[in-house]
C-alpha positions as CSV (number, residue, x, y, z in Angstrom):
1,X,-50.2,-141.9,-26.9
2,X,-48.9,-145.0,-28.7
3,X,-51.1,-146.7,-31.5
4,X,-50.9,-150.2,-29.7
5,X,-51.9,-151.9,-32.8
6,X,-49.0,-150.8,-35.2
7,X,-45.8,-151.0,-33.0
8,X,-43.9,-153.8,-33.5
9,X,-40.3,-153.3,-33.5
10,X,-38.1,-152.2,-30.4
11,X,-35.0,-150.1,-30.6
12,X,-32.7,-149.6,-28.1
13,X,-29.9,-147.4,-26.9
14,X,-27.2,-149.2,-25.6
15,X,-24.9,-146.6,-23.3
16,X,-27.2,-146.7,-19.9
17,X,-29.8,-148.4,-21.5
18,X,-28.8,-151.9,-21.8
19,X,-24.7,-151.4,-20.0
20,X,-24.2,-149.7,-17.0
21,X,-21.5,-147.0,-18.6
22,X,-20.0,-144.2,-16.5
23,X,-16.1,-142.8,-16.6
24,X,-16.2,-142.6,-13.0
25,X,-16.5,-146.2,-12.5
26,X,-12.8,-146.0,-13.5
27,X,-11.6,-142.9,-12.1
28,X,-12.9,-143.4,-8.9
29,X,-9.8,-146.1,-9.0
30,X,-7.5,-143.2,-10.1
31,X,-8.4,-139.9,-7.8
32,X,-8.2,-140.5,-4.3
33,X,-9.9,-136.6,-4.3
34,X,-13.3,-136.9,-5.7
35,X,-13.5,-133.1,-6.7
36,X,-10.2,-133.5,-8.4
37,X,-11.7,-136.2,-10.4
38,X,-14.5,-133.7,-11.5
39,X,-12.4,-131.1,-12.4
40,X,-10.3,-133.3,-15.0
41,X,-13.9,-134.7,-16.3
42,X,-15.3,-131.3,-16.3
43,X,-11.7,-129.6,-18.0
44,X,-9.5,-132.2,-19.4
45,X,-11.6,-135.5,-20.8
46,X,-14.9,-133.8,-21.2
47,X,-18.3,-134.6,-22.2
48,X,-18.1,-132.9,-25.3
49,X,-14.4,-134.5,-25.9
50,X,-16.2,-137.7,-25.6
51,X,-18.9,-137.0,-28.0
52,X,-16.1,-136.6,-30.2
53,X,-15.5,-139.9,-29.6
54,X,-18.5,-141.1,-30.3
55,X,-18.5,-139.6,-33.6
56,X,-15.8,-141.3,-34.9
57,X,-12.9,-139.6,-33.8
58,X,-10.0,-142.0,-33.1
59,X,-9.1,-142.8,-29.4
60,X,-5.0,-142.2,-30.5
61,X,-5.5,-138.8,-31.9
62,X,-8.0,-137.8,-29.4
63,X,-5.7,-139.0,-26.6
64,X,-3.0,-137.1,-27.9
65,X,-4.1,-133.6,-27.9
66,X,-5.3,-134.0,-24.8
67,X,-1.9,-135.4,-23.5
68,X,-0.3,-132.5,-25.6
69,X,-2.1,-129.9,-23.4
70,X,-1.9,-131.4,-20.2
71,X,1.4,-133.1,-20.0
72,X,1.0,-133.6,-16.3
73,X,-2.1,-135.1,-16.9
74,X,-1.2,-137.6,-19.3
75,X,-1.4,-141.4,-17.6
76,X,-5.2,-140.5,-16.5
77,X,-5.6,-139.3,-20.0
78,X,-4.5,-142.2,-21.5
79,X,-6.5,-144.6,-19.0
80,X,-9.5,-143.1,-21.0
81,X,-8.4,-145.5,-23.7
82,X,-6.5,-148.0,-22.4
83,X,-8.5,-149.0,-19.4
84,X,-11.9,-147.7,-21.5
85,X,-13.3,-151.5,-20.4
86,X,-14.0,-150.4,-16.8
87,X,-15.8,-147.5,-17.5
88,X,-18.4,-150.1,-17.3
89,X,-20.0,-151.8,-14.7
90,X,-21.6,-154.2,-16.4
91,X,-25.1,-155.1,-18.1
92,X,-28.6,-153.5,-16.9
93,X,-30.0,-156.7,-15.6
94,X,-33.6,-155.5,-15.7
95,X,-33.3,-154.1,-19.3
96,X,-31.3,-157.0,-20.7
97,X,-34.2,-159.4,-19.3
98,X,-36.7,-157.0,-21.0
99,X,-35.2,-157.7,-24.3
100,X,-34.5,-161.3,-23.7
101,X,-38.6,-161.6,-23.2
102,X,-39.0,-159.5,-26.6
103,X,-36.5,-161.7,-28.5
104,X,-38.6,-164.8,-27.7
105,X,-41.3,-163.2,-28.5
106,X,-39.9,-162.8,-32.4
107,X,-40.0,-158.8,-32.0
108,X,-37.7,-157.6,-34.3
109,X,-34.8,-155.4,-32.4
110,X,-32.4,-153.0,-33.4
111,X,-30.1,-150.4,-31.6
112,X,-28.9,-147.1,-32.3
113,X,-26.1,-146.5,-30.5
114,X,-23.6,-143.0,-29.2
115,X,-20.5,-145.0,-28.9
116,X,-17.2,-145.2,-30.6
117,X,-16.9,-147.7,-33.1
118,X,-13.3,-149.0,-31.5
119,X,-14.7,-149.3,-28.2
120,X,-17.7,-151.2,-29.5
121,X,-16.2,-154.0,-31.2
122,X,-14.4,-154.1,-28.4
123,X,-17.3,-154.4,-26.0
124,X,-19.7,-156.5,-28.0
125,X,-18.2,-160.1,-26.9
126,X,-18.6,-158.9,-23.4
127,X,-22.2,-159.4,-23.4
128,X,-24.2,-162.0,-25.3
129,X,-27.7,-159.6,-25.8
130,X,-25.5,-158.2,-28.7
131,X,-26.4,-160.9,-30.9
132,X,-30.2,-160.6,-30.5
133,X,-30.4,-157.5,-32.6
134,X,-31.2,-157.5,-36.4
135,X,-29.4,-154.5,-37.0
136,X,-27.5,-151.9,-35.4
137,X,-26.1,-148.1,-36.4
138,X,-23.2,-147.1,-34.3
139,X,-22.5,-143.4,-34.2
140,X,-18.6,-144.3,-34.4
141,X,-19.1,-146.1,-37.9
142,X,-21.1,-143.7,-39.7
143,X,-19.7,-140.5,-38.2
144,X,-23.2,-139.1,-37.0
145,X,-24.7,-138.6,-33.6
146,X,-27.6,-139.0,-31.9
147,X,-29.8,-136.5,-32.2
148,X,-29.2,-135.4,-35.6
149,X,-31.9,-136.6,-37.7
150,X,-29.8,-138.2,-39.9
151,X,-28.4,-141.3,-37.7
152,X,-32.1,-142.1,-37.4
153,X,-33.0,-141.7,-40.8
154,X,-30.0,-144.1,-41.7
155,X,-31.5,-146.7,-39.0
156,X,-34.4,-146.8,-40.5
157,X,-33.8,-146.2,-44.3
158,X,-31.0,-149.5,-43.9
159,X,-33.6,-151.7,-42.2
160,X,-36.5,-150.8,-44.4
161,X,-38.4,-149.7,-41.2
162,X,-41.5,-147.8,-40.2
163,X,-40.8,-145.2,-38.1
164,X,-44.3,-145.7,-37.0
165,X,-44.2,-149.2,-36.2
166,X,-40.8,-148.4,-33.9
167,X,-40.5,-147.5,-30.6
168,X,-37.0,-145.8,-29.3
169,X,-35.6,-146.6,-25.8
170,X,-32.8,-143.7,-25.0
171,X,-31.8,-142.4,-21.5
172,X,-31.3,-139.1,-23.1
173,X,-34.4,-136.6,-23.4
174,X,-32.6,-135.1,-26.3
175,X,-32.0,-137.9,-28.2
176,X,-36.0,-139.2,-27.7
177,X,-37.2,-135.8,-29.1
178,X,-34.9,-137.0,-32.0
179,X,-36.7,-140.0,-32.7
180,X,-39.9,-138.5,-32.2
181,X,-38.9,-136.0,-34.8
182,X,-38.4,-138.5,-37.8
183,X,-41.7,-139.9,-37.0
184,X,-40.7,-142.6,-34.4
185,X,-42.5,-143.5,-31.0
186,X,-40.3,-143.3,-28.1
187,X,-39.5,-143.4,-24.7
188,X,-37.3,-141.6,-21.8
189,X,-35.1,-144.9,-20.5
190,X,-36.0,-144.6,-16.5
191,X,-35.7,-147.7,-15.0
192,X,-36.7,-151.3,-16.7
193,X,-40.0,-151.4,-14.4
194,X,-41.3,-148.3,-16.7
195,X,-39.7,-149.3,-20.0
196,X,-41.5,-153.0,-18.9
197,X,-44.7,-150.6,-18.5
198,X,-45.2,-149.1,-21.6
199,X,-43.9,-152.3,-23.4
200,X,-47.1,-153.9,-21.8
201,X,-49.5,-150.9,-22.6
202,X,-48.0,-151.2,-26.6
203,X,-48.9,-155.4,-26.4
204,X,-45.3,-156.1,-26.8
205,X,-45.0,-158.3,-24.0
């Protein structure tokens, strides 16, 4: 149960949150065998690669190794970089008009973010939502992940917030169990109709 009166400030995830992010938007294009395109996400540019990623790995180094042990394999490996762009489909409408309606509302919003720091400077000027937050921690930059307790502590202690007065938007049950952990409110991303739900029930819109 959130304490209606002492929530103020919204923090979002971007990755499936806000942008519409999948690998398979772009492999699709590249796999004319959809099991085949599993098999190199689920063997060769993996989840857990990707976290790597995420953590600040760079995309050259990463992209070599891989290409080093799967020579075959090595254009679709090195689309993961080079075509990295359209591995997303574009902005989540419904979310991205939630935080529209919070901006003009003055709520102070922030983002803590699972995404390579190369990729997202790279991705910022593609959408203009970017520039309503008043501070961001990218996973890529400070070479932690979501949900070590640590990349929210950093959020939080670099921003001089509450972690009371915050409430978390992530897609990934882990990563809310995170917040909740440092003290934080948050919330399992679903669909913007339930996000836009509990935003009502806290009085932020």
């Amino acid at each position: 149960m959130f304490v209606k009166s002492h929530v103020t400030t919204v923090v979002f995830d971007v990755g499936n949150v806000l942008v519409d992010w999948n690998p398979r938007y772009l492999y699709r294009k590249l796999f004319d065998d959809s099991q085949a395109m599993e098999r190199f996400l689920g063997e060769v540019c993996t989840s857990d690669w990707n976290l790597e990623l995420d953590r600040g790995r760079p995309f050259a180094e990463a992209v070599a190794e891989r290409v080093a042990l799967y020579p075959d394999l090595a254009d679709l490996i090195r689309a993961y970089d080079t075509r990295w762009d359209e591995m997303i489909a574009g902005p989540i409408a419904g979310t991205v008009a939630l935080l529209e309606r919070l901006a003009a509302r003055e709520t102070p919003l922030y983002a803590l973010t699972n995404f390579s720091d190369e990729k997202y400077v790279e991705t910022v000027p593609r959408f203009d939502f970017f520039q309503r937050f008043a501070g961001v921690v990218v996973s890529g930059r400070v070479g932690l992940l979501k949900p070590d307790p640590a990349i929210y502590r950093l959020l939080l202690e670099s921003y001089g917030l509450d972690p009371a007065a915050c409430i978390f938007i992530d897609d990934s049950a882990a990563n809310v169990e995170g917040a909740r952990a440092v003290g934080m409110h948050a919330t399992r991303f679903e669909s913007p109709e339930q996000v836009e739900r509990e935003l009502r029930e806290l009085a932020l819109l």
